[in-house]
C-alpha positions, 0 to 999 in steps of 0.5 A, a space after each residue: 572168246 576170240 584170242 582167248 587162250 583156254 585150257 581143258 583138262 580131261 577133254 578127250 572125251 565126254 564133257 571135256 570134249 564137248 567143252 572144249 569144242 563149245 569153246 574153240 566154235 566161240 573163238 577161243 585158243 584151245 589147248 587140251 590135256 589128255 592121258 593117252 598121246 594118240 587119242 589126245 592127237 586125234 581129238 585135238 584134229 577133231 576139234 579144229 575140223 568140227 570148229 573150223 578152228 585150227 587154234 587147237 593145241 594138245 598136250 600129253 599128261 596122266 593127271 595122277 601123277 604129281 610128276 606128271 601134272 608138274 611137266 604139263 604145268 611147266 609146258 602150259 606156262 612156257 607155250 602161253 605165258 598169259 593163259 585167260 582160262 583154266 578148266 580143271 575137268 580131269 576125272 573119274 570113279 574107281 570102284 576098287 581102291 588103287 594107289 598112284 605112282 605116288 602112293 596116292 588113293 587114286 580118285 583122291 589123285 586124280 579128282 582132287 590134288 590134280 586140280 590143286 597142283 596144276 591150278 597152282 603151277 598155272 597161276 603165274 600164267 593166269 595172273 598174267 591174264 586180265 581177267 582169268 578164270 579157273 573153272 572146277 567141274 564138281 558134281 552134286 554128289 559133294 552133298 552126301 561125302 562124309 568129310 573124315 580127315 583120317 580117311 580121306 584115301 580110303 585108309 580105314 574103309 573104302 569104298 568107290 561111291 563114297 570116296 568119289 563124293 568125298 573127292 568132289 566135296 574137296 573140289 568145291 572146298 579147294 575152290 572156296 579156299 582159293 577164292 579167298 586166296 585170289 580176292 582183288 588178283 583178278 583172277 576168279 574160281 568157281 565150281 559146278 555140277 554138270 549134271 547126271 551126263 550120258 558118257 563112258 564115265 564108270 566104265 573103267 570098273 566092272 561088275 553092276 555099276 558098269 550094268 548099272 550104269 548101262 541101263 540108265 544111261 538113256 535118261 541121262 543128258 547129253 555131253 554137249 548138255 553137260 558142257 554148257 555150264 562149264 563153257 558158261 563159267 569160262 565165257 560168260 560175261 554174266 559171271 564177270 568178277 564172280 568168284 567163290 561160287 559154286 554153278 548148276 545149269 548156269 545158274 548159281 546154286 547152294 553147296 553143301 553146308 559142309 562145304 562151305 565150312 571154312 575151318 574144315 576148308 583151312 584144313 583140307 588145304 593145308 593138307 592137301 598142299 602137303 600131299 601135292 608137295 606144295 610148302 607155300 601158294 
């Protein structure tokens, strides 16, 4: 990885952190995305010292905003003009149905038109690379979303549980979709599950799910554990030219039937293109 640039979003903490450290102790030019400047300052400082690594960049971006993701694209692509890696992370659950600056759902903001709209803002960059990757953390909860076109935001019932399903169901679509878009560009997509990881995520909400969450913490993996596929899918020259799939443990596994559907694929892209504000790819 050495002089390869990488960027990981969502890397102040939990299992972007750890990805971007496991990424910067192998050589790479790490750049990292956070919300909050100071905390992302900070952890940009931690990497370099942890990594003996002073390759490591930051940039300040709330991912839930369109307008937001936009400027963090434009400043990725005039700081790097070739970026080799991109490693959508960004995410959370909110338990409580709330709107976005831009009167988006916010898990559905945040977790999945994040990803769509940074990833395209990026691809001049990554086609100019080599060969770049773009790495999709997803979950296993993509296997019980129920996929309702007229409600992918909570319109008819919401609930945080079931809209944050829904909303990693759509990162393992959108990565399918656009694998079929990047055939022979040279740059792949892939999606993965981490596994059921011991961080701080869940603990933006109140009531049971952050006692909940609490108490079974200690039987989950560690967040340097949770990394290993994602920084597998950004490094590994096992998954050279690999593209379309979806990874658990390092090792390529079956998604959902659902998500593998490609009408329903062609659907959810073009309307999450419409909502990013995207008129063409």
């Amino acid at each position: 990885m050495k002089d390869k640039i990488c960027l990981v979003t969502g890397a102040t903490a939990g299992i972007g952190k750890e990805t971007a450290l496991g990424l910067a102790k192998l050589g790479a030019h790490v750049a990292i995305a956070g919300r909050d400047e100071a905390r992302t300052r900070a952890t940009a400082a931690w990497l370099a010292r942890e990594s003996a690594n002073n390759r490591v960049d930051f940039f300040v971006a709330d991912c839930s905003s369109l307008a937001d993701v936009r400027r963090l694209g434009g400043e990725v692509r005039r700081k790097y003009p070739k970026l080799d890696v991109l490693l959508n992370n960004a995410g959370a659950l909110f338990m409580e149905r709330e709107l976005t600056v831009d009167g988006f759902e916010r898990t559905w903001a945040l977790n999945h038109l994040a990803y769509v709209l940074l990833t395209h803002e990026l691809l001049p960059s990554l086609k100019a690379s080599e060969s770049a990757r773009i790495v999709n953390v997803a979950s296993i909860a993509h296997r019980s979303a129920v996929l309702d076109f007229d409600n992918l935001q909570g319109e008819k019932s919401y609930g945080g549980m079931p809209n944050y399903r829904l909303s990693k169901l759509a990162n393992v679509m959108f990565t399918n979709a656009l694998a079929r878009r990047l055939k022979d560009s040279g740059v792949t997509v892939n999606s993965l599950h981490p596994g059921v990881v011991s961080t701080n995520f869940g603990q933006n909400n109140k009531g049971w799910l952050k006692l909940l969450i609490r108490l079974i913490r200690p039987f989950f993996i560690s967040a340097e554990e949770g990394a290993k596929t994602s920084i597998h899918l950004a490094s590994s020259k096992d998954v050279e030219g690999v593209s379309g799939q979806y990874f658990s443990n390092c090792r390529q596994a079956p998604s959902s039937a659902l998500s593998l559907d490609e009408a329903k694929q062609e659907t959810l892209w073009e309307i999450s293109l419409q909502q990013a504000g995207l008129s063409t790819w």
